[in-house]
N, CA, C and O atoms as a GROMACS GRO file, in nm:
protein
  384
    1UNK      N    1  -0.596  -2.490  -1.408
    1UNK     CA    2  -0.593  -2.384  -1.505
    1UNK      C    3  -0.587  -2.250  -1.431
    1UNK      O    4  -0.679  -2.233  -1.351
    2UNK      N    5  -0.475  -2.129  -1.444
    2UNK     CA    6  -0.505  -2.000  -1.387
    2UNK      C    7  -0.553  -1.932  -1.466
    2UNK      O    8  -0.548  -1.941  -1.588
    3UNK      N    9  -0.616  -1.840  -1.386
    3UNK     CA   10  -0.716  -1.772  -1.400
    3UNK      C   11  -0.666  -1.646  -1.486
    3UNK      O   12  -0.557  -1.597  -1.456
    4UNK      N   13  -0.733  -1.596  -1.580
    4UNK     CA   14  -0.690  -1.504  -1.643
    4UNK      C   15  -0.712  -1.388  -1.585
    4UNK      O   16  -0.811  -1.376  -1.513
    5UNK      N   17  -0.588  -1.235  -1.611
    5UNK     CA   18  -0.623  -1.120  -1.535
    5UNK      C   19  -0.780  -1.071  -1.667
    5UNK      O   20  -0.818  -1.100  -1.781
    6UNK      N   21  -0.818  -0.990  -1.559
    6UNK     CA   22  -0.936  -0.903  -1.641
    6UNK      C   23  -0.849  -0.812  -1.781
    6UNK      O   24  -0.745  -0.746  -1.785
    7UNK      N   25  -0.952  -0.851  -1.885
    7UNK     CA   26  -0.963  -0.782  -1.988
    7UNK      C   27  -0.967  -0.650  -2.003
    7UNK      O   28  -0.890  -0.567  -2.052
    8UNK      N   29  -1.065  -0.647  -1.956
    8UNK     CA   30  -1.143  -0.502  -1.962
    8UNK      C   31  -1.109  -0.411  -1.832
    8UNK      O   32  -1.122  -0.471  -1.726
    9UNK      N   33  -1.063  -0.259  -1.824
    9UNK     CA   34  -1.034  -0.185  -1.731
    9UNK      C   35  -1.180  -0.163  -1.612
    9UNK      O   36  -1.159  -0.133  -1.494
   10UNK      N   37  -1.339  -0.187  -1.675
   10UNK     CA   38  -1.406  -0.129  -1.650
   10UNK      C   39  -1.447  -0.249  -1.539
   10UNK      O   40  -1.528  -0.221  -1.451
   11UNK      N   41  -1.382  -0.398  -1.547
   11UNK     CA   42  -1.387  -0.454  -1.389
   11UNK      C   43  -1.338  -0.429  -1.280
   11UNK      O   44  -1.377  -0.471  -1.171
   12UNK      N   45  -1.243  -0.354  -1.304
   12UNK     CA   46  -1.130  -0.315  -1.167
   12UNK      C   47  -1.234  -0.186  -1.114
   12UNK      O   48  -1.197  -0.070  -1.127
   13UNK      N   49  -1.349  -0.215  -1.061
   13UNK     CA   50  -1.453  -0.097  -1.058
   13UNK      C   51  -1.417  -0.086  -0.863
   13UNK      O   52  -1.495  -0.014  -0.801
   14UNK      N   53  -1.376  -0.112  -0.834
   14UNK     CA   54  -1.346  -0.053  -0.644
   14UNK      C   55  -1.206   0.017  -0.641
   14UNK      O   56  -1.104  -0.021  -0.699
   15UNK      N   57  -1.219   0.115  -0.570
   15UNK     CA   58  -1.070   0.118  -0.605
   15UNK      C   59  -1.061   0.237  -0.460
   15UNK      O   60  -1.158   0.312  -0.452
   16UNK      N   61  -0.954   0.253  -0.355
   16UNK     CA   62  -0.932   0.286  -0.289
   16UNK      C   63  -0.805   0.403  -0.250
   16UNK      O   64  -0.701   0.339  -0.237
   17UNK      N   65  -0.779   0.559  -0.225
   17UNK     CA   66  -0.629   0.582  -0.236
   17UNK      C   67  -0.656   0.687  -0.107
   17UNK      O   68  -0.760   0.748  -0.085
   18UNK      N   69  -0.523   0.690  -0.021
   18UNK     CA   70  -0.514   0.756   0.071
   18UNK      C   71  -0.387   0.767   0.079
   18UNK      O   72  -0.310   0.697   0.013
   19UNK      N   73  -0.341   0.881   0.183
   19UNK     CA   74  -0.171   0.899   0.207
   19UNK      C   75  -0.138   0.913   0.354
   19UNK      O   76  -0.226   0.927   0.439
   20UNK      N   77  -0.025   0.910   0.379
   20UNK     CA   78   0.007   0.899   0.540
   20UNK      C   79   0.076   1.021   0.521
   20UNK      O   80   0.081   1.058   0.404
   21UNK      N   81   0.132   1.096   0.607
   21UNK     CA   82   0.230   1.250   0.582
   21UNK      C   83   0.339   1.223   0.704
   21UNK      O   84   0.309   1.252   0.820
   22UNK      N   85   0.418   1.187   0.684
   22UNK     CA   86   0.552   1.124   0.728
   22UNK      C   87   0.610   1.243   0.776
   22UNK      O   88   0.657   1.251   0.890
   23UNK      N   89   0.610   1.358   0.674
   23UNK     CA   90   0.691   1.502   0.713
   23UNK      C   91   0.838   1.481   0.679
   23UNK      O   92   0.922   1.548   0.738
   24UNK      N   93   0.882   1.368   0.564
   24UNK     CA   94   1.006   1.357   0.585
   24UNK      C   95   1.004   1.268   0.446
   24UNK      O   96   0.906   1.195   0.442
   25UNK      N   97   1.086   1.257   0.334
   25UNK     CA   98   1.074   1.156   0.276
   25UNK      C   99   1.174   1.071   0.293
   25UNK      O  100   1.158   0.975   0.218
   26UNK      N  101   1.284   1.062   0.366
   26UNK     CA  102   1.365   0.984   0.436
   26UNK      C  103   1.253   0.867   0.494
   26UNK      O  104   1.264   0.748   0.463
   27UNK      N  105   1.127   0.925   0.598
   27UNK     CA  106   1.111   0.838   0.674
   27UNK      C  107   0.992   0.772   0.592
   27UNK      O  108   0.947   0.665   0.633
   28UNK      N  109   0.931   0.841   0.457
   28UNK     CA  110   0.834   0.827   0.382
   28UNK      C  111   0.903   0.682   0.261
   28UNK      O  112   0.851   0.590   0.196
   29UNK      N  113   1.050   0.735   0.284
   29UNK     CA  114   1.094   0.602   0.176
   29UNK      C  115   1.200   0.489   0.235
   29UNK      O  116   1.289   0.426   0.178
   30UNK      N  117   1.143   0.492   0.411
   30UNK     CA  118   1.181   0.352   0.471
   30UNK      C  119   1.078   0.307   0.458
   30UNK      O  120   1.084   0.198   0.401
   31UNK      N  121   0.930   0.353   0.498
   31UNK     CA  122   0.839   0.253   0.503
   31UNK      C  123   0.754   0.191   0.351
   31UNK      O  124   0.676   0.096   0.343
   32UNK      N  125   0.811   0.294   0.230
   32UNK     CA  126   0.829   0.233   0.128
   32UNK      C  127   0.874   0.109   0.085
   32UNK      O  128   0.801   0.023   0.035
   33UNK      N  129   1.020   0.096   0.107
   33UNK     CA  130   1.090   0.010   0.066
   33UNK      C  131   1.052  -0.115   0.167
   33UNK      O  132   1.086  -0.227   0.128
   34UNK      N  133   0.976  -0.103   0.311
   34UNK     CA  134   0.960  -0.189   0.384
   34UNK      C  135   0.831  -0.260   0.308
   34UNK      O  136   0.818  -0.382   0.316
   35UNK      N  137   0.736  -0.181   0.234
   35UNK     CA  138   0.619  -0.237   0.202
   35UNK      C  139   0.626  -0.254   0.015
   35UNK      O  140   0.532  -0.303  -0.046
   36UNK      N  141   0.705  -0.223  -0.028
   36UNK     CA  142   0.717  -0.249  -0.167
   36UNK      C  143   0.778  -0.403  -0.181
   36UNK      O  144   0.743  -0.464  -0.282
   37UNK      N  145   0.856  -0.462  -0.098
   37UNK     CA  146   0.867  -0.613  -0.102
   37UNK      C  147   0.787  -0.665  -0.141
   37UNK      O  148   0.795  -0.712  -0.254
   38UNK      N  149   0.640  -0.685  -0.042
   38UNK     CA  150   0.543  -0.734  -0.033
   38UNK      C  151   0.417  -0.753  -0.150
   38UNK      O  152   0.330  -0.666  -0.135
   39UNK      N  153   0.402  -0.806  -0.213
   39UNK     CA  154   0.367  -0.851  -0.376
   39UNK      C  155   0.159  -0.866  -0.321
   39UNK      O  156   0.109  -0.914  -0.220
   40UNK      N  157   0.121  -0.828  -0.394
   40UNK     CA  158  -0.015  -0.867  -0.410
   40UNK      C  159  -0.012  -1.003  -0.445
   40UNK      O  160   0.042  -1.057  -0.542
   41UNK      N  161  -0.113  -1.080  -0.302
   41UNK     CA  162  -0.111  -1.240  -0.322
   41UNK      C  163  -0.184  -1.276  -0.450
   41UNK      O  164  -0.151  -1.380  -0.507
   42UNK      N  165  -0.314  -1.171  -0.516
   42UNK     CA  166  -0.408  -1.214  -0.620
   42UNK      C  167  -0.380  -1.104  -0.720
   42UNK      O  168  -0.457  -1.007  -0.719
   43UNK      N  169  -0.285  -1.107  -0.802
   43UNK     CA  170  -0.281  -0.947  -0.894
   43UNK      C  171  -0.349  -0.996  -0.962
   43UNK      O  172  -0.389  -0.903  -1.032
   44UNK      N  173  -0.395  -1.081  -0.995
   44UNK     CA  174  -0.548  -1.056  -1.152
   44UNK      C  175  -0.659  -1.025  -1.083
   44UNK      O  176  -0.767  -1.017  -1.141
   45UNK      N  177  -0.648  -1.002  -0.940
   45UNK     CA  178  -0.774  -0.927  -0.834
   45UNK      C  179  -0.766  -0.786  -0.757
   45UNK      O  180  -0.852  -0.706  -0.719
   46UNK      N  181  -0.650  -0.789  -0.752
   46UNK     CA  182  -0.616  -0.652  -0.680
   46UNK      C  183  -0.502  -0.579  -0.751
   46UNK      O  184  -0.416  -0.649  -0.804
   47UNK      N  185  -0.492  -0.452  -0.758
   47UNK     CA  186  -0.328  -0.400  -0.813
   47UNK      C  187  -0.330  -0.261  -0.698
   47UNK      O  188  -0.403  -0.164  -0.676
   48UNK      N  189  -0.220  -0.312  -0.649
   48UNK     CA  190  -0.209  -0.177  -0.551
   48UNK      C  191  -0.065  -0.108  -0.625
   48UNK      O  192   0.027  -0.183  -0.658
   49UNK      N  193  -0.056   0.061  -0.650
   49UNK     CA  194   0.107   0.128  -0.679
   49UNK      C  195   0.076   0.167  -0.563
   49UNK      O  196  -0.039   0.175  -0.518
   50UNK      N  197   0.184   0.195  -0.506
   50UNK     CA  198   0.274   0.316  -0.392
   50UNK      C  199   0.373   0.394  -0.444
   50UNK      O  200   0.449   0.341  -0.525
   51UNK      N  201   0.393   0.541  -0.406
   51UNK     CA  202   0.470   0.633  -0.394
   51UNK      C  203   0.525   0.710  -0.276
   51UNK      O  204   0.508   0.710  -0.154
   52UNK      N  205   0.603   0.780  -0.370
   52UNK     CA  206   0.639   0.876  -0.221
   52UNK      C  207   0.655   1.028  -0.312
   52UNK      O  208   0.715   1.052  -0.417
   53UNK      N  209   0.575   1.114  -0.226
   53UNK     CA  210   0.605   1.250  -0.264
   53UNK      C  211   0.584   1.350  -0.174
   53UNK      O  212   0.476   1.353  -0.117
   54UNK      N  213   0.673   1.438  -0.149
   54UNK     CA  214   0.692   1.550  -0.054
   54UNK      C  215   0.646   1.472   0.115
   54UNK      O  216   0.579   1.512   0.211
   55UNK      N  217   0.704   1.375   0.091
   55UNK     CA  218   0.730   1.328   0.266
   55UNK      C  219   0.568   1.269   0.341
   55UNK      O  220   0.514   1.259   0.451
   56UNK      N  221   0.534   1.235   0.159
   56UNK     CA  222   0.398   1.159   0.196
   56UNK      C  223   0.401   1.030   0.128
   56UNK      O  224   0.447   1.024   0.014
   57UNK      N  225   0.355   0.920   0.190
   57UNK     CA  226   0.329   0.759   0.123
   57UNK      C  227   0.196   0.741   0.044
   57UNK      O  228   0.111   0.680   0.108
   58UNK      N  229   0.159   0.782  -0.083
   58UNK     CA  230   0.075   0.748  -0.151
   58UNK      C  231   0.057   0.606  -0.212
   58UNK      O  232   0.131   0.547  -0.289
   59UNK      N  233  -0.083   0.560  -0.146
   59UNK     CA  234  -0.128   0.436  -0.201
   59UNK      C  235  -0.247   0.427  -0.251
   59UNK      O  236  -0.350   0.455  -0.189
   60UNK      N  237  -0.240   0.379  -0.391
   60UNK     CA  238  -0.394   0.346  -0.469
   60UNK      C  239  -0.375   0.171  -0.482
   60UNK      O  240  -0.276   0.100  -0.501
   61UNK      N  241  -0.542   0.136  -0.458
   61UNK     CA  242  -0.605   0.013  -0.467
   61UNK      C  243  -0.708   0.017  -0.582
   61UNK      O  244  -0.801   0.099  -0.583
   62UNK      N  245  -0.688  -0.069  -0.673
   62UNK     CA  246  -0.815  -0.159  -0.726
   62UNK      C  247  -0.830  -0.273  -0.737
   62UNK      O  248  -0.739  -0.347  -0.776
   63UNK      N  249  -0.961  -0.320  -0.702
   63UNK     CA  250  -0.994  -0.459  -0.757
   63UNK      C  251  -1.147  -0.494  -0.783
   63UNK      O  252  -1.248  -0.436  -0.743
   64UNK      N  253  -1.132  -0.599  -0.860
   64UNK     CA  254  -1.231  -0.641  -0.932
   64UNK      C  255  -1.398  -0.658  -0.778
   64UNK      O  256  -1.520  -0.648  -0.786
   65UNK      N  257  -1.345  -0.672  -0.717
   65UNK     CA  258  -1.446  -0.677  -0.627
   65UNK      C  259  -1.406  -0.658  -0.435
   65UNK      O  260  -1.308  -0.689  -0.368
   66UNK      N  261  -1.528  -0.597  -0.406
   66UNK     CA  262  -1.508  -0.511  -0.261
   66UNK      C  263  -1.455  -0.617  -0.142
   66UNK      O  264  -1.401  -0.591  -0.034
   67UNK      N  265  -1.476  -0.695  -0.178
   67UNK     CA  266  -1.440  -0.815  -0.084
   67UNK      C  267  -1.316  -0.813  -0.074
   67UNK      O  268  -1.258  -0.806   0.034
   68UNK      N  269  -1.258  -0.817  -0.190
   68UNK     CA  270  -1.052  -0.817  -0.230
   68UNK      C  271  -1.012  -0.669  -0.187
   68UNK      O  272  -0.961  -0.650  -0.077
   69UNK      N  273  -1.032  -0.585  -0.258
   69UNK     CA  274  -1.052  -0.414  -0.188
   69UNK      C  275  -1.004  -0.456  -0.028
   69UNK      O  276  -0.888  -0.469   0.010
   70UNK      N  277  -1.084  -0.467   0.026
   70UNK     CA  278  -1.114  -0.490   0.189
   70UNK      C  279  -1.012  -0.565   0.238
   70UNK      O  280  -0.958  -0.519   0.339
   71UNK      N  281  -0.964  -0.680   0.190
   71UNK     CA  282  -0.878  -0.765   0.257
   71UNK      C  283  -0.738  -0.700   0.262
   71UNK      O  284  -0.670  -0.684   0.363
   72UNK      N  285  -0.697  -0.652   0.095
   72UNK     CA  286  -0.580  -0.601   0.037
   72UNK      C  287  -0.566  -0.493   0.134
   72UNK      O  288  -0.467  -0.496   0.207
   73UNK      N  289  -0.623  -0.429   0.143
   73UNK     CA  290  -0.641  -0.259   0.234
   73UNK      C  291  -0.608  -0.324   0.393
   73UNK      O  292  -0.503  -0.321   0.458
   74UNK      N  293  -0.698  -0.363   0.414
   74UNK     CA  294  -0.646  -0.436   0.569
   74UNK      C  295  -0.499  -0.496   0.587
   74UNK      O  296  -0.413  -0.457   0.667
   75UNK      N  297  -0.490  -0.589   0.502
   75UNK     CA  298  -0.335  -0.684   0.575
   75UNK      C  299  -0.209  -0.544   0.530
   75UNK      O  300  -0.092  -0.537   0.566
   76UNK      N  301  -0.282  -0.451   0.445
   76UNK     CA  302  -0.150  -0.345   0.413
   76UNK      C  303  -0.131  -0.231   0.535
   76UNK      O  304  -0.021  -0.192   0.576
   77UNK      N  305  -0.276  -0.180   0.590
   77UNK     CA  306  -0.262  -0.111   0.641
   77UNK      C  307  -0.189  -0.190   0.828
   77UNK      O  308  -0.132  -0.134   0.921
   78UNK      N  309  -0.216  -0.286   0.812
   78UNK     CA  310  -0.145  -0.344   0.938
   78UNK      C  311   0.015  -0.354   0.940
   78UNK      O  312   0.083  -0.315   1.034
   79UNK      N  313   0.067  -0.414   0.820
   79UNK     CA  314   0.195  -0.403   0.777
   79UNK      C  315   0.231  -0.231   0.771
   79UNK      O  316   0.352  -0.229   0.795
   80UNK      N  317   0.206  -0.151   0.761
   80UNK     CA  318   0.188  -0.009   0.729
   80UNK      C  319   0.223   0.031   0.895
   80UNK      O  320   0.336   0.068   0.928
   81UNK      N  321   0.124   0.020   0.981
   81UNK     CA  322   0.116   0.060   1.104
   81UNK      C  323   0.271   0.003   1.205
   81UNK      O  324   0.335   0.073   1.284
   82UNK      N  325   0.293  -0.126   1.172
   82UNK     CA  326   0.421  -0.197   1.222
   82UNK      C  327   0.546  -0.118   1.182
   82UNK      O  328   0.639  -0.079   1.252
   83UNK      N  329   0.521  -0.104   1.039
   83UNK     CA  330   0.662  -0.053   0.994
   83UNK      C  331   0.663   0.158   1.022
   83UNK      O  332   0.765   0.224   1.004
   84UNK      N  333   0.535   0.215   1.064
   84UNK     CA  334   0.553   0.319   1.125
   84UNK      C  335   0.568   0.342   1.269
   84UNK      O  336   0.634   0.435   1.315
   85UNK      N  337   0.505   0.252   1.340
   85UNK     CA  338   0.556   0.219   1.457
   85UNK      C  339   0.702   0.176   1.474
   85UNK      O  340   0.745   0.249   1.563
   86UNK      N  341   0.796   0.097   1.434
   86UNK     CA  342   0.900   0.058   1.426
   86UNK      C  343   1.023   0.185   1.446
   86UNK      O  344   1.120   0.202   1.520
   87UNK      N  345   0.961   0.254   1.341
   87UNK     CA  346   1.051   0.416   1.325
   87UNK      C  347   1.016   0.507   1.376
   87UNK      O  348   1.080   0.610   1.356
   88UNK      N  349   0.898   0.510   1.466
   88UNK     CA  350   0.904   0.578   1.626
   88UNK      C  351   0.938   0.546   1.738
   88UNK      O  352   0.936   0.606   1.846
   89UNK      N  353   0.991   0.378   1.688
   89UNK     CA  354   1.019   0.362   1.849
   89UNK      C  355   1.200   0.347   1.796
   89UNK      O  356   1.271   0.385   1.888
   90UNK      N  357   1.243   0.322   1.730
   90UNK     CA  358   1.368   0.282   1.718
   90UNK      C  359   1.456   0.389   1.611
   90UNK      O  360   1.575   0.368   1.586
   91UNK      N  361   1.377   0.512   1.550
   91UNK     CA  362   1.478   0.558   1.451
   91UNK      C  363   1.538   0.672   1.562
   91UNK      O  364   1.501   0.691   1.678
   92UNK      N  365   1.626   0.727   1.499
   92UNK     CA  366   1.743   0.827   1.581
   92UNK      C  367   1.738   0.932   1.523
   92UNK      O  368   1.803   0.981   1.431
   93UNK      N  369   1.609   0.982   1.618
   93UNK     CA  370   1.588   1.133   1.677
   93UNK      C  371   1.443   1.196   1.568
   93UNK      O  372   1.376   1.299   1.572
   94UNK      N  373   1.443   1.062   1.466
   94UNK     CA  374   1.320   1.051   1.427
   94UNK      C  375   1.193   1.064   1.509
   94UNK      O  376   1.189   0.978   1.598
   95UNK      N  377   1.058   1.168   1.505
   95UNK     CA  378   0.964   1.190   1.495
   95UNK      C  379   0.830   1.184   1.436
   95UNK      O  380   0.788   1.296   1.409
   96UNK      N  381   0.761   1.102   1.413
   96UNK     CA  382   0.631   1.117   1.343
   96UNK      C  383   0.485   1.174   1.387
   96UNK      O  384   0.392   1.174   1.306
   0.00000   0.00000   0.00000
């Protein structure tokens, strides 16, 4: 049987948001599109959006509990770090 998403807004009680500043939204909406693939393994536990605005990567987290918070935030911010690393070492004439 799966599990039903939460009902009520007032479980999604952790919730996490920070931004990276790229200085560019060129380089703000490669590592977008590199990390928007990537699907939340538990969405009736976690819901992460991403944006991009003025050459910054905005990401908000919630989930039903700090444990999921923590994991979601981690395996993103590692994927995050790869795909900004990637476009300092390989974009053309790109800077971060």
């Amino acid at each position: 049987m799966a599990a039903a998403p939460p009902s009520d807004a007032s479980q999604w009680e952790f919730s996490c948001d920070f931004e990276v500043d790229y200085e560019s939204n060129e380089n703000a909406s490669i590592v977008y599109a590199a990390l928007a693939v990537d699907k939340e393994l538990q969405p009736d536990k976690v819901k992460r959006q991403i944006s991009v605005v003025n050459g910054k990567l905005l990401v908000h987290f919630e989930a039903v509990e700090a444990r999921f918070l923590r994991a979601s935030f981690s395996a993103f911010v590692d994927v995050l770090t790869l795909a900004t690393k990637t476009i300092e070492q390989f974009g053309q004439g790109m800077e971060l």
